[in-house]
N, C-alpha and C positions, 0 to 999 in steps of 0.2 A: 550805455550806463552813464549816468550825469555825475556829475564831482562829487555832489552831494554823496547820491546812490551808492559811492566806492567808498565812502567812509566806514570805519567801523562802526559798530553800532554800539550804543553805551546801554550798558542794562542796569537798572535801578531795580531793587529788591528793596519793596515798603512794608515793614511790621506793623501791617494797620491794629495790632493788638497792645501794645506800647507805646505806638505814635499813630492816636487816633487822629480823624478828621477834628479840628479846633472846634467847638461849641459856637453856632452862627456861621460857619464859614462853608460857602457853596462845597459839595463835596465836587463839581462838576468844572472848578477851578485848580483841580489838586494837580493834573496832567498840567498845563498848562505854566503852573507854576513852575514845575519841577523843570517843564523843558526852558524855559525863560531864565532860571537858575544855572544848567546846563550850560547855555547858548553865549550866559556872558564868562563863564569859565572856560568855552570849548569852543566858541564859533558853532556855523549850524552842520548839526549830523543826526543821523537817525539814532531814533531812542527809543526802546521799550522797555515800559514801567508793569509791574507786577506786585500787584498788591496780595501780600501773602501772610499768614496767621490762622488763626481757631473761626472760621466765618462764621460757625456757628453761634457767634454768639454777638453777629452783627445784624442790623436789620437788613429786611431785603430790598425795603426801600433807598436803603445808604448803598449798599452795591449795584443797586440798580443808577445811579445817579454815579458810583465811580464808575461803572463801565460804559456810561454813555460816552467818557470821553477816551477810551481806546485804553483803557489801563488794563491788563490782564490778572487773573486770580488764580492763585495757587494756594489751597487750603490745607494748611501744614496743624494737625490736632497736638498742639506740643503743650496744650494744658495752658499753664502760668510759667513755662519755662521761655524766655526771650526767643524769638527765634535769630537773632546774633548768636548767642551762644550755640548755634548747633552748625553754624555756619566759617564763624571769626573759628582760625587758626590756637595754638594753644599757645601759651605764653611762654612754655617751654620744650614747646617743639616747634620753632620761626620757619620752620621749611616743611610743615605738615601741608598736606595734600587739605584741600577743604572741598 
């Protein structure tokens, strides 16, 4: 196993329903970014990103274009509810289980 290989691995969970791909902006750049953001916060370690939300109401062209760059999909039907909110802790319970 290499240094790298024993690192933990960082998971990014992306609401691509509230934080879409920018208007103009390659969607085949979004991995890339994110790990490049990562890398000057954390040095280098393995990352898996998940793009997760209502897919249904994205084209298949735009997923097809995030998942050329190894991003993964978890399609969460939560309506217009944020999927933060179903994830983020309560404000009044700091030690809930999420």
């Amino acid at each position: 196993m290499t240094e790298y290989e024993s690192k933990p691995t960082t998971g990014v969970w992306w609401d691509i329903n509230t934080c879409p791909v920018p208007e103009g902006y390659d969607p085949r750049h979004v991995r890339p970014s994110i790990e490049a953001a990562l890398f000057k916060l954390m040095g280098p370690h393995p990352v898996v990103i998940y793009c997760i939300g209502n897919l249904k109401y994205i084209s298949r062209s735009l997923l097809e274009e995030i998942s050329s760059s190894g991003i993964r999909f978890k399609h969460t039907p939560f309506d217009s509810v944020p999927v933060r909110t179903r994830v983020e802790p309560k404000a009044d319970n700091k030690n809930a289980a999420v």
